[in-house]
C-alpha positions as a LaTeX table, in Angstrom:
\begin{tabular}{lrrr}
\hline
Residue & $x$ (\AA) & $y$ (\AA) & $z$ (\AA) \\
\hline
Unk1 & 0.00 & 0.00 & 0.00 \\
Unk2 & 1.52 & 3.86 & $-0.68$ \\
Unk3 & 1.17 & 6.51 & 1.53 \\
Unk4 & $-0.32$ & 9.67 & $-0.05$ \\
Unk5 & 3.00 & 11.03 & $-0.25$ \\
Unk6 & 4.10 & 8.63 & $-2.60$ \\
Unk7 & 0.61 & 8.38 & $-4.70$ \\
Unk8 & 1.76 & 12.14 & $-5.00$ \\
Unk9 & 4.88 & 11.12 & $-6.17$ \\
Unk10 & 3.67 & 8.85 & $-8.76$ \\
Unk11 & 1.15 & 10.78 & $-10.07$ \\
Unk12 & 4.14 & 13.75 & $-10.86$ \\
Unk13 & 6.09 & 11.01 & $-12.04$ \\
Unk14 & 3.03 & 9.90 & $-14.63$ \\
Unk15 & 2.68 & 13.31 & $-15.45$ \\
Unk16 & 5.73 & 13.82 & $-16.58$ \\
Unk17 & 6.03 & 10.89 & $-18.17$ \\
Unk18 & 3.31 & 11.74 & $-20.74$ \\
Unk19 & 4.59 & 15.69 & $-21.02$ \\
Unk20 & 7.89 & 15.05 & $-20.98$ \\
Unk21 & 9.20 & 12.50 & $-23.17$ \\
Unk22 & 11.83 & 11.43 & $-23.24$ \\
Unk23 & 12.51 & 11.55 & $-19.35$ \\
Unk24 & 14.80 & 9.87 & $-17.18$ \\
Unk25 & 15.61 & 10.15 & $-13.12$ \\
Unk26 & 18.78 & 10.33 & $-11.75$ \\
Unk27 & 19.38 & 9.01 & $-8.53$ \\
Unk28 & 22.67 & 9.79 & $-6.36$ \\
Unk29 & 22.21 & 6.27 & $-3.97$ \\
Unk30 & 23.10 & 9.16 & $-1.13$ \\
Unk31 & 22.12 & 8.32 & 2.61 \\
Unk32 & 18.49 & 8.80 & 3.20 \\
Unk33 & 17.84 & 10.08 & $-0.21$ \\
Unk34 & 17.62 & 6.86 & $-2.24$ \\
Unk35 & 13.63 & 6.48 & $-1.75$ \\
Unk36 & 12.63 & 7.03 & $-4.77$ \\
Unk37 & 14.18 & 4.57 & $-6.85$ \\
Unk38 & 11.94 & 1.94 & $-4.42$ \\
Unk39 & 8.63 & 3.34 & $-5.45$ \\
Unk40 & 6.92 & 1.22 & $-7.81$ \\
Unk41 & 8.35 & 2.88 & $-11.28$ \\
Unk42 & 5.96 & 0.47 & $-12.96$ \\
Unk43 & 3.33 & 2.36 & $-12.99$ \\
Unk44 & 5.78 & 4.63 & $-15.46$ \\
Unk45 & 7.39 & 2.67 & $-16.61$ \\
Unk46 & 8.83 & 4.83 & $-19.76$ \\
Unk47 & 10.95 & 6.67 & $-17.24$ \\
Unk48 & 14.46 & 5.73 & $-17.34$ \\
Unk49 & 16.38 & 5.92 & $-14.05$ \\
Unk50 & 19.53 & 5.76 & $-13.88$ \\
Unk51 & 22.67 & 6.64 & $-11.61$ \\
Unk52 & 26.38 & 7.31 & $-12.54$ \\
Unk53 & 29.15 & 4.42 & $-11.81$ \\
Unk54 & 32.35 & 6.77 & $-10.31$ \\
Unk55 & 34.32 & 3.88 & $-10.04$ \\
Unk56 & 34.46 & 4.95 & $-6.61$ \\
Unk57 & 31.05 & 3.46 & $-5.18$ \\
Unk58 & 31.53 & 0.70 & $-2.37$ \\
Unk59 & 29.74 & $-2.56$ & $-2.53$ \\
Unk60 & 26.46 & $-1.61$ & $-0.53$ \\
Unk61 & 25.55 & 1.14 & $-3.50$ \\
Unk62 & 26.31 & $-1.47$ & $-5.99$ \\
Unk63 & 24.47 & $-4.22$ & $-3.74$ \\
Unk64 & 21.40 & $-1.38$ & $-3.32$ \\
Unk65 & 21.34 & $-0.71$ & $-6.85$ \\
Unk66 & 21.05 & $-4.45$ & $-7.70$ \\
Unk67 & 17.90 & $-4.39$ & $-5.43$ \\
Unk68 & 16.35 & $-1.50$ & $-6.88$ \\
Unk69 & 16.93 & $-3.04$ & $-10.38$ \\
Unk70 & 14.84 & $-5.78$ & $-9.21$ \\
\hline
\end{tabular}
């Protein structure tokens, strides 16, 4: 079940899905600010998100991103 915070969040995220395209969501994996990649993008699913590989990440932002993935 989602909170109304994040039905708000989807429904911006549907928005700009069909005003914007194409779109894509960058997410930094920082502490406490990686929520959004764990909402349920499926319901826009022509949103790309993505995050950039430093070479410097350590293994719990790689094992995190493999979970979000999924």
């Amino acid at each position: 079940m989602h909170t109304e915070q994040t039905q708000n969040v989807i429904g911006l995220l549907k928005q700009i899905e069909t005003d914007h395209r194409p779109s894509a969501f960058a997410c930094s994996f920082r502490p406490g600010r990686y929520g959004p990649p764990r909402l349920d993008f499926k319901a826009c699913a022509k949103i790309e998100v993505f995050t950039l590989d430093t070479g410097r990440l350590p293994d719990e932002t790689h094992a995190l991103l493999d979970e979000a993935r999924e």
